[in-house]
C-alpha positions in Angstrom: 28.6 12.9 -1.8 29.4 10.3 0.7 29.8 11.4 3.9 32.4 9.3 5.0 33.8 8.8 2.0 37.7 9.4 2.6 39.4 12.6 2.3 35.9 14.4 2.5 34.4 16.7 5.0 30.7 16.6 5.1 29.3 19.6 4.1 26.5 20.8 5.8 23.2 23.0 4.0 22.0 25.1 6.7 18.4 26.7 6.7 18.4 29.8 9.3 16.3 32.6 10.5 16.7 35.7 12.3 16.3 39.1 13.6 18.6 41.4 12.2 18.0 43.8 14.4 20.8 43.6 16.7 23.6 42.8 13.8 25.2 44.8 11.6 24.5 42.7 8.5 25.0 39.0 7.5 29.0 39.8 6.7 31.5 38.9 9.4 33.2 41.7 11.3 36.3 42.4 12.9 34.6 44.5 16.3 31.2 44.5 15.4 28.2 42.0 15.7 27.5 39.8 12.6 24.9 37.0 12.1 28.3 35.0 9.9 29.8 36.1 13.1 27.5 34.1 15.5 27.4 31.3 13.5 30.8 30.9 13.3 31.6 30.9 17.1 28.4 28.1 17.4 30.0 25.9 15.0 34.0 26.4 16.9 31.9 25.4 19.6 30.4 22.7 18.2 33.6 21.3 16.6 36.7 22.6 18.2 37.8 24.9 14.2 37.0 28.4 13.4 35.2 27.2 9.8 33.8 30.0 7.7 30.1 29.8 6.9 29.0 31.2 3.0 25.7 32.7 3.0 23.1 32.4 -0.6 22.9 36.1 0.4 24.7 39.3 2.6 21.7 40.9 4.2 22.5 44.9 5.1 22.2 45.5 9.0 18.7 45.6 10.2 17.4 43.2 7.5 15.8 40.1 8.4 15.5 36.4 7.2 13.2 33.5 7.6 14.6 31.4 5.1 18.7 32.3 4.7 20.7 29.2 3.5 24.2 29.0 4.1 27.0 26.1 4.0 29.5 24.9 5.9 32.0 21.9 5.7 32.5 20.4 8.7 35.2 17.4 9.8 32.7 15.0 10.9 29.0 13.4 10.5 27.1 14.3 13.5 23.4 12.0 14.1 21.0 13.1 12.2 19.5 16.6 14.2 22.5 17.1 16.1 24.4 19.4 14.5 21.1 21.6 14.6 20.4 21.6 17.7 24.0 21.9 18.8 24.0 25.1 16.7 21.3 26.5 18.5 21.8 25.6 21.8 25.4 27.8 21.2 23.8 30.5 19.2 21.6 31.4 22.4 20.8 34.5 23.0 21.3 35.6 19.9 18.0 35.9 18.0 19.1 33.2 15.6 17.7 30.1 14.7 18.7 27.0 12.6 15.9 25.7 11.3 17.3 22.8 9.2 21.0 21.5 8.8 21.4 18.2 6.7 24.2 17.0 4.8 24.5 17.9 1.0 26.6 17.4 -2.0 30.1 18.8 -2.0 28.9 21.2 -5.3 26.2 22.4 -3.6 27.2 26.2 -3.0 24.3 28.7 -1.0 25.9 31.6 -2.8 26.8 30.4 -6.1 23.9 27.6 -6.6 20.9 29.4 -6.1 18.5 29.8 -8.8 16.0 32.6 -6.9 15.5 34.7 -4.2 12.4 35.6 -2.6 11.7 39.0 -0.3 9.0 40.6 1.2 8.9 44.2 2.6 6.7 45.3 5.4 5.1 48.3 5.5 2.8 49.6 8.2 0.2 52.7 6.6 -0.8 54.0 9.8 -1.0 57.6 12.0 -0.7 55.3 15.1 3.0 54.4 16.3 4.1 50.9 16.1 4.1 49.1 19.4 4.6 45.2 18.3 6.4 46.2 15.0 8.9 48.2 16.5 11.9 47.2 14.3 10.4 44.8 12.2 8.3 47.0 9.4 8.3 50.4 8.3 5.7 52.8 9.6 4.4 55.4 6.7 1.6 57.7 8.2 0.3 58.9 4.7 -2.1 57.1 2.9 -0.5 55.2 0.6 -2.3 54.2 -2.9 -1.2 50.5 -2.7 -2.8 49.9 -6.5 -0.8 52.2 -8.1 2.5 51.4 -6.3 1.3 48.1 -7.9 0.8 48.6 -11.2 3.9 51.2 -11.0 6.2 48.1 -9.8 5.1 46.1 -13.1 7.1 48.7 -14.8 10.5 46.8 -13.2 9.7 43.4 -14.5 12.3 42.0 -16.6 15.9 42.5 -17.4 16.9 46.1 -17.2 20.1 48.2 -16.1 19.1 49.0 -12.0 21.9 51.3 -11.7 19.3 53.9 -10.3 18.0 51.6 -7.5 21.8 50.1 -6.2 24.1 51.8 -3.9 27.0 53.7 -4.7 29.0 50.8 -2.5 27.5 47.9 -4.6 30.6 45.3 -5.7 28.2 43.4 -8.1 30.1 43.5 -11.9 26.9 44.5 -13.6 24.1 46.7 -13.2 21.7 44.3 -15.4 19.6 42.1 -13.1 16.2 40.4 -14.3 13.3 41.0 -11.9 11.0 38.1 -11.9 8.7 39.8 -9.8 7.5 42.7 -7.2 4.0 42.5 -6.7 2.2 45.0 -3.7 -0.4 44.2 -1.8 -2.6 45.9 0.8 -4.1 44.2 3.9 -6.0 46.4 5.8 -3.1 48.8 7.1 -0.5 46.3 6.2 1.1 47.0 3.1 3.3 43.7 1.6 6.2 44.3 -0.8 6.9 41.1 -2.5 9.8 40.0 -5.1 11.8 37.5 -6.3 14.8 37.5 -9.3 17.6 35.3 -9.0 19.6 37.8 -7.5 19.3 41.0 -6.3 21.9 44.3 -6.7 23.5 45.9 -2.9 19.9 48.1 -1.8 17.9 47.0 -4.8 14.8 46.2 -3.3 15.0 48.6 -0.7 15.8 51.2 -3.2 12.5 50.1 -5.8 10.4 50.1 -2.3 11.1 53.7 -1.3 10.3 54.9 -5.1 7.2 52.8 -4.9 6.1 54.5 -1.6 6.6 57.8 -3.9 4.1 56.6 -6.2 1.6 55.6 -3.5 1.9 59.4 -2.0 0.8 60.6 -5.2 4.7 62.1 -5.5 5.3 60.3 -8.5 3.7 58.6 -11.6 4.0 55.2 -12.8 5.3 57.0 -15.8 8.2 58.8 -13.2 9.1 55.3 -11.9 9.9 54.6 -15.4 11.9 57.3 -16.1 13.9 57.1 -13.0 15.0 53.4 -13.9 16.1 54.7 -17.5 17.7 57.3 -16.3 20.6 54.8 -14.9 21.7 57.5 -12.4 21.6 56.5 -8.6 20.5 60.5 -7.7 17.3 60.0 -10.0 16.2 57.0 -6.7 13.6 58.1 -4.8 14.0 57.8 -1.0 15.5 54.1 0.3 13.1 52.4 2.5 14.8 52.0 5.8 15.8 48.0 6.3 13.9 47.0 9.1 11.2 46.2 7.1 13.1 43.6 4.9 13.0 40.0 5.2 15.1 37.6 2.9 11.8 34.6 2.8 13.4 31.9 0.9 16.0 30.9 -1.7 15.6 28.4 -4.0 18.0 25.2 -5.9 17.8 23.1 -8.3 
């Protein structure tokens, strides 16, 4: 696209990170505080028109990002960094950062033209109670067997019917999703959930995480894990890992 081509509103790929903490979710709401929401009143700020923002993803309340991407079509071209830093000098206090805002093509969607998404869960294995964590991992005091939650989670790979791990609320048309990948990994207490697929169901990963915590109790078998997901019955889910310890790392494009 040109920018200033005539008839044409530059359109804007945004790059944005945040604490979800104080939100409740990505999705814009009529009373409540949204992270769509704050971005939205930065940009009327910024340009005078209440413009909606599209996210590549709607992160639950409490969930995190370091790499969100969004869009927005804007009516003009600001200098290069402008727009950023505008954005973020109108988003304060809010604990929301644009990292990156540079004009795209007018196909480029966040939502629509993604390819993959990449999350990581946190998980703190420790008696102690979390001080510098607070609200940004879960804390599980048992021991957890990190190996076999691994080798459990290999059970998910590919293209399968999640209807066990996805909320009862979930809008998406199909249950089928192909998991690319959920590897865990244990560094000293710090347990790391990771996964990518090129999209995700409503509670999907937060849903395989609690299962996998099962496992790493000793609760359930690798072999239970499988039996759950072919049971295609939300009730056969193990417990939902709470969603302070999500973070949505990176989405990718063509």
């Amino acid at each position: 696209m040109t920018p200033d081509k005539a008839g044409s509103m530059p359109r804007y790929k945004l790059i944005i990170e945040y604490d979800g903490a104080p939100f409740f979710g990505w999705q814009v709401q009529d009373t409540l505080p949204s992270v769509q929401g704050a971005l939205e009143a930065a940009v009327k700020a910024m340009t005078g028109a209440h413009l909606r923002v599209h996210g590549a993803g709607r992160t639950d309340a409490g969930v995190h990002a370091c790499g969100q991407v969004a869009h927005v079509d804007v009516e003009k071209q600001f200098p290069r960094g402008r727009f950023r830093d505008g954005l973020n000098a109108h988003l304060r206090p809010h604990p929301i950062a644009v990292l990156e805002a540079e004009i795209v093509p007018d196909t480029f969607e966040a939502r629509f033209s993604a390819v993959k998404r990449h999350y990581r869960y946190r998980i703190v294995n420790t008696r102690a109670n979390l001080a510098l964590d607070v609200g940004h991992a879960w804390r599980v005091p048992r021991r957890l067997d990190a190996e076999a939650m691994h080798a459990a989670a290999q059970r998910l790979l590919g293209k399968h019917d999640f209807t066990t791990f996805r909320d009862t609320e979930c809008q998406a048309k199909s249950p089928e999703k192909t998991l690319d990948q959920l590897d865990v990994i244990r560094d000293g207490r710090e347990i790391t959930v990771i996964t990518s697929a090129r999209s995700f169901l409503h509670s999907q990963v937060r849903s395989m995480v609690g299962s996998l915590v099962w496992v790493g109790e000793g609760r359930w078998t690798a072999d239970d894990l499988s039996a759950a997901l072919a049971a295609r019955n939300r009730a056969a889910c193990g417990i939902v890992a709470p969603p302070e310890g999500l973070y949505l790392m990176r989405v990718d494009y063509d």
